[in-house]
N, C-alpha and C positions, 0 to 999 in steps of 0.2 A: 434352401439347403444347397441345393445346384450350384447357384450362383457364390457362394461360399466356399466349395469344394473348387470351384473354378478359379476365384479368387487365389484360395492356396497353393494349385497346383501352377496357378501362373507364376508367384511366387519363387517357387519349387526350382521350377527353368531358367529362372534370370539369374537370380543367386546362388544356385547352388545347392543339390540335398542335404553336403556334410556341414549347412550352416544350421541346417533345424536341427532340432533334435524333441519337438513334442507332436503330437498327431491331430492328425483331423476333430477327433472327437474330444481332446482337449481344449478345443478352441471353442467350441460348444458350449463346453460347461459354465455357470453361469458363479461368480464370484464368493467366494466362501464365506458365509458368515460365523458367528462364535456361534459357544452354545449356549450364552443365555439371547441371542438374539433369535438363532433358530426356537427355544421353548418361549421366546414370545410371538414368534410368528405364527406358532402351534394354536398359541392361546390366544391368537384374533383368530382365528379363524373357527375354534372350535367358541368364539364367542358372538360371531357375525355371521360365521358361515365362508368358504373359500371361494366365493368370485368378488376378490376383490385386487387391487395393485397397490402395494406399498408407494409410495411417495416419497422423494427424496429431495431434501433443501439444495437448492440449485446455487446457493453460495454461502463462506461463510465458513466457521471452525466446524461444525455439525453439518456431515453429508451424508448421516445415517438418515434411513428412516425410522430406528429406534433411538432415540437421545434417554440415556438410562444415567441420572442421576439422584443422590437427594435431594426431594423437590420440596422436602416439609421440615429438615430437620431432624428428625426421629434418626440420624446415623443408619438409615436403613435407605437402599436405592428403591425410587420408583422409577419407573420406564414412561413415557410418550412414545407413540407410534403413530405414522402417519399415514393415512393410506382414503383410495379411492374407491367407487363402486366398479367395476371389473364391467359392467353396462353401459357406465357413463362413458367410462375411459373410450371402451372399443364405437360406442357411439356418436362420441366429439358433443355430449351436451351442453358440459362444463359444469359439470354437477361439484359445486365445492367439495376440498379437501376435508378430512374426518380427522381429527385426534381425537384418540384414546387413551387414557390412563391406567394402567396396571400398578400394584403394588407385590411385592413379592414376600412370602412364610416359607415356611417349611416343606410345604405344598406345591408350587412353585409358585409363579406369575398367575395373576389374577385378575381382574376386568372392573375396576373401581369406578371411571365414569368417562364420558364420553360428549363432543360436545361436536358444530359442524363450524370448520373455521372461516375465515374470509373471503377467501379466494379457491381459485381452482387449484392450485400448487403451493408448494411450501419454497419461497424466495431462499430463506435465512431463519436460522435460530440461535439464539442470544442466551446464552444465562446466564445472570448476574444472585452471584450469594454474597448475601451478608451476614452469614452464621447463624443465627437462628432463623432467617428466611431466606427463601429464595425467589426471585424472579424472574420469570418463563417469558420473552420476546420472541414471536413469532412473527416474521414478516409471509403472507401470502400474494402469490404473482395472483394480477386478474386478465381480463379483455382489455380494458384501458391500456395506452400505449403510454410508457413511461409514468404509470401510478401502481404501488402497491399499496396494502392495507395492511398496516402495523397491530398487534393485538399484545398485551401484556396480560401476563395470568397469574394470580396467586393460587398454591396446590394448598387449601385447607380440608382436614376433618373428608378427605376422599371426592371432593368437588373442586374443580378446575374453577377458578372464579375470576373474571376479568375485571384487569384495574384501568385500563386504561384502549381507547380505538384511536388510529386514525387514520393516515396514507402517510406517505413518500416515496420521492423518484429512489433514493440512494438510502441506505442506512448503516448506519456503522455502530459501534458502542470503545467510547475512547475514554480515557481519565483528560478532559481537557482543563480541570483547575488545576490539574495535581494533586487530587485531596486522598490519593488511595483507593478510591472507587471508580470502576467506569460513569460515565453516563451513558444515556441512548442518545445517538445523533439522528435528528431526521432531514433530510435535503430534500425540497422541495420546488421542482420547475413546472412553471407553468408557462408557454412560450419561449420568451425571452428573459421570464422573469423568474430569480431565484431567490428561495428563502433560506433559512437552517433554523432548525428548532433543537433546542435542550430540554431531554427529560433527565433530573438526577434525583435521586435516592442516596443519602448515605448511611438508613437504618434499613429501606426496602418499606416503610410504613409510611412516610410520609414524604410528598413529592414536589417538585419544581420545577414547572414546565416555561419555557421562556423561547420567544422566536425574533429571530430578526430576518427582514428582506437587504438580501445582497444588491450591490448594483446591478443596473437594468443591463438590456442587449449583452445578456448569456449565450454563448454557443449551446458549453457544455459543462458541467464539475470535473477538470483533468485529475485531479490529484487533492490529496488532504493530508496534514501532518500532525502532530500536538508536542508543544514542547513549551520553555520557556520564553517569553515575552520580555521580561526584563525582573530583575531580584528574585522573586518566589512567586509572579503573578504568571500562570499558564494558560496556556490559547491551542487555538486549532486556526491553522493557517491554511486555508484553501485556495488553492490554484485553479481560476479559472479561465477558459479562452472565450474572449470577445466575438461579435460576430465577423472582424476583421482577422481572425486569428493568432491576435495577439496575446502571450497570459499576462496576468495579474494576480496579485494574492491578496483576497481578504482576508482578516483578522477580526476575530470572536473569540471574546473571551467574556465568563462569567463573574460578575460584580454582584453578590447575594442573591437574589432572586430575578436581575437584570442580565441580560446577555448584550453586550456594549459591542458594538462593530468601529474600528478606527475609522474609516471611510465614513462614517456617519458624525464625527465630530470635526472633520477635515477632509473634503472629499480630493483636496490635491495629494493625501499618501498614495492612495490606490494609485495613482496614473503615473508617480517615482518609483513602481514596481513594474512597470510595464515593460514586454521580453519577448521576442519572438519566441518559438515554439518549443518543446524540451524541455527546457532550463527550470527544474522544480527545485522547491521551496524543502530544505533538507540540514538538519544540523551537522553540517560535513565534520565539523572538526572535533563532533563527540563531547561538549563542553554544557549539553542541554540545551541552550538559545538555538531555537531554530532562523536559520539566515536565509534571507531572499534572494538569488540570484538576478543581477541588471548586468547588460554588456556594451564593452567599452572598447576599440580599436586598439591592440598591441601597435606601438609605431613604424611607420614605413607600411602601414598597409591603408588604402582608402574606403573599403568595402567591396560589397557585391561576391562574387566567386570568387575563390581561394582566401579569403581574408580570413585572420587571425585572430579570436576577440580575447580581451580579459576579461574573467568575469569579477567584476565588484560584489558583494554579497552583503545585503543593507542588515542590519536590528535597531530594534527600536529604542530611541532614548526616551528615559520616563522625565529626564528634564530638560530635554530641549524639542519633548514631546513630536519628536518627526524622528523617519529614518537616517540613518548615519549607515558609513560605507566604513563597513566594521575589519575588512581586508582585501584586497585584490589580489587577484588568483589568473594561474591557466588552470584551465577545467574545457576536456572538451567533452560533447556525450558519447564518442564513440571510445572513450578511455574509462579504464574505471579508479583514475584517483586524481585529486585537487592539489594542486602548488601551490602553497601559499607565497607569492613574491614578497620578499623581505624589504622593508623600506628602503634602502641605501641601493635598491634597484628602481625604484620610481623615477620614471621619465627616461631611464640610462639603459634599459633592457627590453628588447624584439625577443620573437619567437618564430621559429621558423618547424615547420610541421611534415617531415616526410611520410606521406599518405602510402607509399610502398610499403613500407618500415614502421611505421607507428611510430617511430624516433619522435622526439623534443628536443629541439635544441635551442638553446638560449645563447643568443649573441649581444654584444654590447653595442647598444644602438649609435651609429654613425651618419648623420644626413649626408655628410661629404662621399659616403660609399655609393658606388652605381646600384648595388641591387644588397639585399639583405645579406645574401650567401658569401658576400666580400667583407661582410664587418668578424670583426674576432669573435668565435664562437668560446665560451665561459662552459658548458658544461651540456648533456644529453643525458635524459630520462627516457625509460621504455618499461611497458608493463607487458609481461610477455607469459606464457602459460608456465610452470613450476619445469614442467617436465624438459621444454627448451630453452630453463636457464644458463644450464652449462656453458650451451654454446657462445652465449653473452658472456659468460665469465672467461672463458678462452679468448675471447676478443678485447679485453682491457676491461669493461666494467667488472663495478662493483655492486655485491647484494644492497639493497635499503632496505625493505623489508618483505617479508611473503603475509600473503593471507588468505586462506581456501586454497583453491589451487593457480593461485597468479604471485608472480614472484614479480617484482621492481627492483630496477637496478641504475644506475649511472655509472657516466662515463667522465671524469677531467678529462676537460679540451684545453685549458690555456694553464700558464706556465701559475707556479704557487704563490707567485708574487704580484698576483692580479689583484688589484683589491675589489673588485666586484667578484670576485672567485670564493665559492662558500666554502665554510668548512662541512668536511660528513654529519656533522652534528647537526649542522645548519639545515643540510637537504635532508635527512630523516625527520628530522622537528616539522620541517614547513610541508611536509608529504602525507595527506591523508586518506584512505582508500574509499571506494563508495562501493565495492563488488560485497 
């Protein structure tokens, strides 16, 4: 308490009292719940007894400890609640987590059954319905470093009943066919060495469990996406970095009850996706196909510090079954939007980056010029916060587009009878946001 009070009042004297305005003992109070959460917190305790600590999924769309949906059907919610023994907790035994299930009448919430779960903590919680059922993924954190224990449950006739155990480092639940349903995704490291398994349902009654191992010498899983692959065939594209740092993106996607990895039928794709750090795997231009970012030297620069890169962005051909470089772009990651460079600029167009400014400017690339800043600049892009557009408009640019709160704008630098000079249409069309 002391140290809290101290806390605030130091507060108090740096900034100022007329910045507060709530008290000591508001700070105190501990976060309000509803009230059907408060009458089932009532009704664990008046069904367990009150030394206990509710439990909260430490990731994930559900960070309650009560997750209150229809778990059966019946258009009537039951509750899950998660909690510990108030012994274990203060003792550091690691006495596994407890769900409970409640169903709710007239009466209120009710105590229907109760079961002890995996682990010491609740990771994540997952529900997947499929109209007349539903299915309860619970991931539980353990002692193991980098493993948790996955558990699926079906709620029937007032008994929690598990359909499926197992572990994983990472879990998600993604539609990676596109078929309208999630699956469950599980990522699994062991060393260096990474797997992914699919579990999919698309009645909730009957199931498809399929694994594939990723390439060896894994750091870590940076990033995952899901989108289209090529015509109607969807994937989950994984970003991950090597033990040199470098990323790469694997590709998984499900063929019936197979999970097919590209790198396993041609192990030189993986290594045409290889990227220093950043650069993830994202369908920028909103079209579904998700694109692979690889980098390429805007001209006039050799590398190392200050260098300029374009990024090429690969998708996969189904008939000439390898990546293809589907556009070249500036994309940098301290920006939040991609140019798409129009072809009649290939080979003919530099970029030059004012790091004060956040400026882009595009010049028409000349070997015979001494430095970049001397060839003809063609036009300037800047993405800049909504609220300090103005002052860009006062300055000769024009709007391209806004979105949230970042407005984008350009500038004409060279005269209208440039032929590498776009029209507005041009640079709107080729501009896509990533914020």
């Amino acid at each position: 308490m002391k140290r809290i009070l101290l806390i605030v009042l130091s507060c108090l004297l740096l900034t100022g009292c007329e910045a507060f305005t709530f008290s000591v003992d508001e700070l105190l109070v501990a976060p309000s719940i509803s009230d059907d959460q408060a009458a089932l917190k009532q009704a664990l305790y008046d069904n367990v007894g009150q030394s206990v600590t509710l439990a909260y999924p430490q990731s994930g769309d559900y960070r309650s400890a009560f997750v209150i949906e229809d778990l059966d059907g019946d258009d009537n919610d039951e509750a899950l609640v998660f909690y510990t023994a108030s012994s274990a907790t203060a003792s550091g035994t690691g006495e596994n987590v407890r769900v409970a299930v409640f169903d709710k009448d007239s009466g209120g919430w009710h105590a229907m059954y109760e079961i002890a779960g995996g682990g010491s903590s609740v990771d994540t919680v997952i529900v997947l319905n499929y109209g007349d059922v539903t299915d309860i993924v619970i991931g539980y954190g353990t002692s193991v470093h980098d493993e948790s224990v996955v558990s699926i449950y079906r709620y029937e006739n007032g008994v929690l009943r598990s359909t499926y155990d197992g572990w994983y480092t990472t879990m998600i639940s993604a539609d990676i066919d596109l078929c309208g349903t999630d699956e469950i995704v599980l990522f699994k490291k062991s060393g260096t060495s990474v797997s992914v398994g699919v579990i999919k349902s698309s009645d909730g009654l009957s199931y498809v469990t399929a694994e594939r191992t990723l390439t060896s010498s894994v750091s870590e899983i940076t990033d995952y996406v899901c989108g289209i692959l090529y015509g109607e065939t969807g994937a989950l594209f994984i970003d991950i970095t090597d033990e040199d740092g470098y990323l790469l993106t694997e590709v998984v996607y499900l063929t019936g009850d197979t999970l097919t990895c590209l790198s396993s039928m041609d192990s030189e794709l993986l290594w045409t996706t290889e990227r220093t750090g950043g650069y993830l795997s994202m369908d920028y231009d909103g079209d579904g196909v998700v694109e692979i970012p690889t980098l390429g030297l805007f001209s006039g620069y050799s590398g190392g510090s200050g260098a300029e890169y374009m990024v090429n962005w690969l998708s996969y051909s189904e008939e000439e079954l390898t990546f293809v470089t589907e556009s070249s772009t500036y994309y940098s990651l301290s920006d939040t939007f991609v140019f798409k460079l129009p072809s009649r600029w290939t080979n003919f167009v530099s970029v030059i980056h004012d790091s004060d400014t956040g400026e882009i400017t595009f010049v028409e690339y000349d070997r015979t010029a001494d430095s970049l800043s001397d060839m003809t600049k063609l036009l300037s892009i800047i993405s800049v916060s909504s609220r300090n557009a103005d002052a860009y408009l006062d300055d000769g640019y024009t709007l391209i587009k806004e979105t949230g709160s970042m407005s984008y704008l350009y500038k004409k630098l060279a005269d209208d009878d440039e032929p590498l000079l776009l029209t507005p249409d041009e640079i709107s069309d080729n501009l896509y946001t990533t914020d």
